[in-house]
N, C-alpha and C positions, 0 to 999 in steps of 0.2 A: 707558302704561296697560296692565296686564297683560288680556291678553284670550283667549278659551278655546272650544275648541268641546267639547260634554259632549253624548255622544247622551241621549236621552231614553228610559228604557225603561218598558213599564208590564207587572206582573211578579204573576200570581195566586198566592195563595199557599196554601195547603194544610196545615193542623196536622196530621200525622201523632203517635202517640201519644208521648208520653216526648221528644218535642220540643217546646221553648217557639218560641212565636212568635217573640222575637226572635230565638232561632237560625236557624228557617226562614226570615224575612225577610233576614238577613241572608244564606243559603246561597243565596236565591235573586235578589240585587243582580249584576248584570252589572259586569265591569270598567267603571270608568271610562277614557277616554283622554283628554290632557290636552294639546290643542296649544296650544304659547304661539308668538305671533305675535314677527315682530323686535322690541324697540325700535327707536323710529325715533329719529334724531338729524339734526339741521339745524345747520350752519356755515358762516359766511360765509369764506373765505379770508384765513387770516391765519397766515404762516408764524413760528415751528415749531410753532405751538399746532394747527393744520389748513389742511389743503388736499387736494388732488385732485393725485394724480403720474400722467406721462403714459398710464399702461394705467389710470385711470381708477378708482384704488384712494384710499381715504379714506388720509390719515397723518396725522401729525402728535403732538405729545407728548401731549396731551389725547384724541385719538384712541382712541390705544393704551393708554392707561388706561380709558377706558371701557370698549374694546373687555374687556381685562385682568378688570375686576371682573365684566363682563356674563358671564364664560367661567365664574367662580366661584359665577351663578344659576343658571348652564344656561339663559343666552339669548344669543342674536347679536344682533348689534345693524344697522341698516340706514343708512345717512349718507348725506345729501342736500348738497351744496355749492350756495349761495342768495345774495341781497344779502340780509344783516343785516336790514330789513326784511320782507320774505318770510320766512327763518324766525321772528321773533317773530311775523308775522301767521300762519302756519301753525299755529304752537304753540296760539295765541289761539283759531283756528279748531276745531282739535282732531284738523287729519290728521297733527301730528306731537309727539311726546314730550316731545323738550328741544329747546334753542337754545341754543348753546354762544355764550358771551360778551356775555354782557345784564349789565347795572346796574340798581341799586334806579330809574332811572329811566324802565324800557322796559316797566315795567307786567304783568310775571310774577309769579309766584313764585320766590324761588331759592335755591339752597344753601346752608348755614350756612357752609361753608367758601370761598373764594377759590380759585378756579381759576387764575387767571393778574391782573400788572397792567397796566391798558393806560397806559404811560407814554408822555404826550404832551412833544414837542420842536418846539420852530422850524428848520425846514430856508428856509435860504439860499443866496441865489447865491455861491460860493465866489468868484468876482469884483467882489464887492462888499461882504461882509463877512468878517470875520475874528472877530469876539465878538458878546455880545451887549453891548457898550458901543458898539460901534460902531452894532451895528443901530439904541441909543435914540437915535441922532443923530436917527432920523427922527420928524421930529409926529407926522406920522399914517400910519402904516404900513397897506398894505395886508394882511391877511392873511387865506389862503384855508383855510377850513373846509369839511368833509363834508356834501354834503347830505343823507346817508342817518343819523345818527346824533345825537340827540340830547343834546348834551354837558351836563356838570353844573355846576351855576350857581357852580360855582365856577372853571372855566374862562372862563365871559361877565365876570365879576367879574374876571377878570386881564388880557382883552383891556381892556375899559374903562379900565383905567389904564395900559394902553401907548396911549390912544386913537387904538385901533385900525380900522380901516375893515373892515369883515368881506369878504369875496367864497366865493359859495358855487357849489362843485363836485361833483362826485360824485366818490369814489373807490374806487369798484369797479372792481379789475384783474381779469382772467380770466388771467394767464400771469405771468412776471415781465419779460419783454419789453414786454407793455403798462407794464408799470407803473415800467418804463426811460424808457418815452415821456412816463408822468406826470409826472415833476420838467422836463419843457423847459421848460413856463409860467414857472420861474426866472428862463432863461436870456433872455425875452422882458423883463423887467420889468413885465408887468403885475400881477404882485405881486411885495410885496416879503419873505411868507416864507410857507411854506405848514406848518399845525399837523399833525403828522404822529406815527403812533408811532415812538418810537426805536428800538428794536430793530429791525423792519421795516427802517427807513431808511436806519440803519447799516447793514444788511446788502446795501441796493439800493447803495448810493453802494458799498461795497467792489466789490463782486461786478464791477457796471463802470463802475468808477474814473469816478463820476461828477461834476462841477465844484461840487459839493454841499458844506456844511458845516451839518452839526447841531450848533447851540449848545448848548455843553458842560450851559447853566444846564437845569433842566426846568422844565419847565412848570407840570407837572400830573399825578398819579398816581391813578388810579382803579382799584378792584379788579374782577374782573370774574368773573360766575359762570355755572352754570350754571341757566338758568331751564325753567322748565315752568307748566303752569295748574295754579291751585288744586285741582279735582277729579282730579288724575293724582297729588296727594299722596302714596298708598300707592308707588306706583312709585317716585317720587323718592326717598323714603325706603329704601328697598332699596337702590336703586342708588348712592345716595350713602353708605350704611355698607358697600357692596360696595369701593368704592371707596377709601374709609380703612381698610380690612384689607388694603389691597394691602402684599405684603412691601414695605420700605424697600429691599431689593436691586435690584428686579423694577423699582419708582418710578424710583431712580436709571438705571439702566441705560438705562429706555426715554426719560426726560428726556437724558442723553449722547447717546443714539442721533441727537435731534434737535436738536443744540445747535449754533449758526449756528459 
């Protein structure tokens, strides 16, 4: 929401001769000054799209594109790191601007364009599977979903014909450490796979060499944008054509920059 502080002046005005009023009206209007406040922007952690690096500095590929077009309004932008829920409800509220990574199902408004996809995969005990032919040995597979996120009914529609048992967890990490500790529940067997995004995951299971195997098949592919409330329109709008003039160089580079 673009917003402004405009002193108020009130301004007598005097027709002297051979001067038109609007001239004098005009001669006599005070500068305006014209403070525009950050955009604010909320994101839940999600590497390389956003996170928070240790001095506490927003990053991420989506990040530095916002940041990128915000620099071509003449505004800075302010980024808040949150569970998913908290910034859709902030957004809703109205203390904050956008909410990076929302779907037509989270009840924003959002971008014409795709910001990123959230592509969902089954992560398994790599000591007990090996494919996913293996995994349909089982009836009834336990498999654990997000408590924080709404998925699309075409994800419910795929579990029900693995009939699948659901089990519901949170999956908000604050570090990549926590979320090292996240995949043990595999290693317990109290489930038997947990729906997770791919790229994340991949990147958890390399980093430390975790006993982990993401079935090659996917899941599930859902686009994911940038939302904000219906009355912040005008902003959106700006920002989001700020954002598609970004040079293709400038795109590339800072997507390399953050490429797992």
């Amino acid at each position: 929401m673009t917003r402004y502080y405009s002193p108020l002046a009130f301004a007598f005005v005097t027709v002297l001769p051979g001067l038109s009023m609007s001239q004098s009206v005009w001669a006599s209007q005070p500068e305006q000054h014209v403070v525009l406040v950050p955009i604010t922007v909320c994101f839940e952690r999600w590497r390389p799209f956003s996170y928070t690096d240790q001095s506490g500095v927003a990053r991420g590929q989506e990040v530095e594109l916002i940041r990128a077009a915000a620099r071509t309004m003449n505004r800075t932008v302010e980024f808040s790191e949150l569970p998913f829920k908290r910034c859709v409800a902030n957004v809703k509220f109205g203390s904050t601007d956008f909410s990076l990574h929302v779907d037509k199902t989270d009840g924003l408004a959002i971008f014409s364009d795709s910001a990123t996809s959230w592509q969902l995969s089954l992560a398994v005990s790599a000591e007990r599977f090996n494919s996913m032919k293996d995994f349909r040995q089982i009836d009834t597979p336990r498999i654990m979903l997000a408590t924080e996120y709404p998925y699309p009914k075409a994800v419910y529609r795929k579990l029900e014909a693995l009939n699948a048992r659901l089990v519901r967890r949170s999956y908000y990490e604050e570090s990549d450490e926590h979320a090292k500790t996240f995949f043990n529940i595999l290693s317990t067997a109290r489930v038997d796979a947990m729906l997770v995004d791919k790229l994340w995951a991949q990147h958890m299971v390399k980093r430390f060499n975790l006993p982990v195997v993401i079935l090659a098949q996917d899941f599930h592919s859902e686009p994911q944008y940038i939302g904000y409330r219906h009355s912040n329109a005008l902003l959106a709008r700006q920002l989001e054509a700020a954002m598609a003039a970004l040079p293709d160089d400038l795109v590339k580079a800072i997507k390399a920059q953050y490429q797992y």
